[in-house]
Phi, psi and omega in degrees: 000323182243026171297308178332252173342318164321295169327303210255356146283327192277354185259340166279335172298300158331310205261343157318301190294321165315303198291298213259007169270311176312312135023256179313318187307303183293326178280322185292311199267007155281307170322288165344300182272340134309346215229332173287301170335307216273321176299342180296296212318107113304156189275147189210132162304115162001068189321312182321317173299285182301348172278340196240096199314332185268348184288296198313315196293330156313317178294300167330278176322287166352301180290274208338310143352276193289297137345336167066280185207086196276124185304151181284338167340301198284320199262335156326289178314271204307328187259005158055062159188187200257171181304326205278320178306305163324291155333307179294298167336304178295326187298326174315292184299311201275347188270319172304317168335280210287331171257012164286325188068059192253172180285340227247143167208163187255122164242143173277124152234152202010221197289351144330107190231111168235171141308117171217212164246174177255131224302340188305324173299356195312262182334302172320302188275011180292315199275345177286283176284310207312081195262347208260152159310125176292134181284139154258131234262128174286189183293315233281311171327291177296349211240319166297324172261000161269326154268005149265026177253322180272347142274346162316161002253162213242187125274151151345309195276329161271024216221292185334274188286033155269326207242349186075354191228186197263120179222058190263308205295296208297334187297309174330293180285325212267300164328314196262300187268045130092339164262027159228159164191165199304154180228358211066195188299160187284313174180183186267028147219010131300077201286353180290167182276111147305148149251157181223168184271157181249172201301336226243315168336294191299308161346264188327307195272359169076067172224167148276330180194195254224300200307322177279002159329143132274164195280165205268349161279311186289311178304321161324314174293310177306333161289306207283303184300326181282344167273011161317000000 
């Protein structure tokens, strides 16, 4: 009897543990399927806003304002319309700028919509904040960042060989004022690092994107002509 009782405790137990793992199960794939919910739910801007060309372009400005430097991806998204929309919008905003006679204007530079000032203030606010000497960019320098700008993205080692020298000092300097940074692995069994040029690089450089380079025969002409 009471090998019996034994049994039949350990088969109540059993099924206990069962029960309450079976449970556990349910409560973990509710959460889940809550926690899936709350990721769909995105934040979506007003239709009343988006119905209204002067609202939406205030909503616009703003992020960007705030945001600094908003992919056009994110306002694609968020304002439910195309890069040709964006534009027109920004253009909009920037047609207020200019009758305002304000210092401030919005530029696309490469997949990018930022804020800035307009170049005429250039000088002023240089000699104002400007406390460091301006550096000036060598041949070597410059001859480093040009060919990672026509060729990224590179290694170290391919930048050496090409340039025949050593460029860890120009890589160094070209990273701390901002027109190059790391791009990732070379591939997944290659682990060095790339480099590629940045938003501030095209900035700097009065361009919108990688594509408004000169081609690498006009500079070759340009060279030629200046040495005439």
């Amino acid at each position: 009897m009471e090998k019996i009782e034994e049994t039949n405790t350990t088969n109540i137990d059993i099924q206990t543990i069962e029960k309450e793992e079976i449970n556990n199960n349910e409560n973990i794939k509710s959460e889940n399927a809550e926690s899936k919910n709350i990721e769909k739910e995105k934040f979506e801007i007003d239709e009343s806003i988006l119905a209204d060309n002067e609202e939406l372009e205030k909503v616009m400005e703003a992020i960007i304002y705030v945001e600094g430097n908003v992919p056009i991806s994110r306002l694609r998204s968020l304002f439910k319309c195309e890069n040709s929309d964006i534009r027109n919008h920004i253009e909009n905003i920037n047609n207020k700028y200019r009758n305002s006679k304000s210092a401030i204007e919005i530029l696309e530079v490469g997949d990018s919509i930022m804020m800035t000032i307009i170049p005429s203030t250039f000088g002023t606010l240089s000699a104002i904040y400007d406390k460091k000497r301006k550096k000036k960019i060598s041949k070597a320098m410059l001859q480093t960042l040009s060919i990672i700008a026509y060729k990224q993205p590179l290694t170290k080692a391919e930048i050496d060989d090409i340039r025949q020298s050593d460029s860890g000092y120009h890589l160094r300097v070209l990273m701390e004022d901002g027109f190059i940074a790391w791009k990732g692995r070379k591939d997944y069994l290659d682990k060095r690092q790339t480099y590629g040029t940045t938003d501030k690089f095209l900035m700097h450089f009065g361009i919108n994107s990688l594509d408004d380079l000169p081609k690498l025969r006009e500079l070759k002409d340009l060279e030629f002509n200046r040495n005439e």
